[in-house]
C-alpha positions as CSV (number, residue, x, y, z in Angstrom):
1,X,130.1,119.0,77.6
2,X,130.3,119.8,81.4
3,X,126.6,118.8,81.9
4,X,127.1,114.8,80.0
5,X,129.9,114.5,82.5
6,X,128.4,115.3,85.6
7,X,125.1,113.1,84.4
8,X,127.7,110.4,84.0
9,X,128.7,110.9,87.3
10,X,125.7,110.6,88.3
11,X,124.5,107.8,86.8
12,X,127.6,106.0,88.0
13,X,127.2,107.1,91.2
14,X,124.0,105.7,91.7
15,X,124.8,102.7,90.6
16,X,127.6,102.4,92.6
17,X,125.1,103.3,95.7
18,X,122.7,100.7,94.3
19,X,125.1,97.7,94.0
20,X,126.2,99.0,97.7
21,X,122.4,98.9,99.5
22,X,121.9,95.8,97.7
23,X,125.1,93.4,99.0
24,X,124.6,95.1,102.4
25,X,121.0,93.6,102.2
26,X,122.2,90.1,101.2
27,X,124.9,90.5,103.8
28,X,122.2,90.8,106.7
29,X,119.7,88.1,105.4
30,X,122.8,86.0,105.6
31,X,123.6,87.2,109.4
32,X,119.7,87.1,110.2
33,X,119.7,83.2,108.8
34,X,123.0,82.7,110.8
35,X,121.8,84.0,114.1
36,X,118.3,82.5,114.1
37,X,116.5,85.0,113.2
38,X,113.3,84.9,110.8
39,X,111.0,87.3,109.4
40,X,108.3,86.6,111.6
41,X,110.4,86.6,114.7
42,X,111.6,90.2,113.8
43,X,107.9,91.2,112.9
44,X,106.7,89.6,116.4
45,X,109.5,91.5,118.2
46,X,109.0,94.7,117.0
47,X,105.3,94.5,117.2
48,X,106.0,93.3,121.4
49,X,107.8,96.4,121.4
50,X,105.3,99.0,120.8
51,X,102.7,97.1,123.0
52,X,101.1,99.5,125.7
53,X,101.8,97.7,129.5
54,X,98.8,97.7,131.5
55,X,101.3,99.8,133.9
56,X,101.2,102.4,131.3
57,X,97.4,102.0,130.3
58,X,96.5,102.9,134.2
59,X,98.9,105.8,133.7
60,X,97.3,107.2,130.8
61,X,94.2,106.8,132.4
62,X,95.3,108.4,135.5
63,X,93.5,105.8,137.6
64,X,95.1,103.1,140.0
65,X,95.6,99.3,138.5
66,X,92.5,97.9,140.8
67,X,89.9,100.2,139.2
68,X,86.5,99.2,138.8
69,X,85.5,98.8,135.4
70,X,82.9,101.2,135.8
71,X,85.4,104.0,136.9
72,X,87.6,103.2,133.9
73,X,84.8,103.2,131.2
74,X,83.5,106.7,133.2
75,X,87.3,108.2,133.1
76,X,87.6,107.1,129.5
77,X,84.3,108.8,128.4
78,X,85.9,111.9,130.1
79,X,89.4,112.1,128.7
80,X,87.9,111.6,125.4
81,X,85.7,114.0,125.3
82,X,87.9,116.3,126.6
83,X,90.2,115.0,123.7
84,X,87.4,115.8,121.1
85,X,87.1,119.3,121.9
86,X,90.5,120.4,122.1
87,X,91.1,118.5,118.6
88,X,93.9,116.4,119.6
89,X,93.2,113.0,117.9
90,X,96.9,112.0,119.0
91,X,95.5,112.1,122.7
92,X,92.3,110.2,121.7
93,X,94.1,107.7,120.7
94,X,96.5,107.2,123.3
95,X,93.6,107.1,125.5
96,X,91.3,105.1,123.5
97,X,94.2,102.4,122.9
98,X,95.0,102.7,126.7
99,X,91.4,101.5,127.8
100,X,92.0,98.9,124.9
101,X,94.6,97.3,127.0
102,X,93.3,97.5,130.3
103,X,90.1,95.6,128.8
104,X,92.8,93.0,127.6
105,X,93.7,92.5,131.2
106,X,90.2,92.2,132.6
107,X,89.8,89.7,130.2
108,X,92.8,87.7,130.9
109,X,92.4,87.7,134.5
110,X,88.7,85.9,133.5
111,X,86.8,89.4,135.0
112,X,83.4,90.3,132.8
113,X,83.6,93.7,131.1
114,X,80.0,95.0,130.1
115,X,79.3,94.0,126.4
116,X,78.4,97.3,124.3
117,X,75.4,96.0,122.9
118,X,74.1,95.2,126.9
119,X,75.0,98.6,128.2
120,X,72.6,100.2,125.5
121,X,69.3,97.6,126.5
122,X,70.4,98.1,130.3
123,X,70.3,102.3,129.7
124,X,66.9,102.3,128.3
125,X,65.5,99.9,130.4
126,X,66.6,102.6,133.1
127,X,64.6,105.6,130.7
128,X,61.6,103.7,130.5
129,X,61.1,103.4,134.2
């Protein structure tokens, strides 16, 4: 007998907490619509919010913002394999997302940053000799 009435609780409780989470919902699509507010615009703001500065990329890299980008692409190869062997892919990240947006910047600013595929040709060109 105890154990129908506390399901019924239950059950009505939920409910109740259901009917709650769903108005409150409705209630701040209407104050999003109100205020000018659309899905993409909360999307594009939240994304703009967890975007690494270049300020903070240099600081990751623990290099000054007028590196070369041959000193960048040399500290990167060392932080990451320092990264590797201490198993902290948290860190690799940071660092690998870090040189990400410092080559965003060279690019903007119109300044070449050695393709991949180039750097491979150009290193055993250098073996050969």
């Amino acid at each position: 007998m105890a154990s129908r009435i506390l399901a019924n609780l239950l059950i009505a409780g939920g409910a109740m907490v259901f009917r709650a989470a769903t108005q409150a919902y409705r209630q701040a699509l209407v104050n999003a619509s109100k205020s000018g507010m659309t899905a993409e615009n909360v999307k594009a703001a939240a994304k703009a919010g967890k975007q690494l500065t270049t300020q903070e990329a240099y600081q990751i890299m623990g290099l000054e913002s007028g590196a070369t980008w041959e000193q960048i692409t040399k500290r990167y190869d060392h932080l990451f394999a320092a990264n590797e062997r201490a198993g902290s892919f948290y860190l690799q990240s940071k660092v690998f997302r870090a040189k990400e947006r410092i080559e965003q910047d060279f690019q903007e600013r119109g300044e070449a940053t050695p393709d991949l595929s180039t750097l491979g040709k150009e290193q055993e060109g250098q073996s050969k000799e």
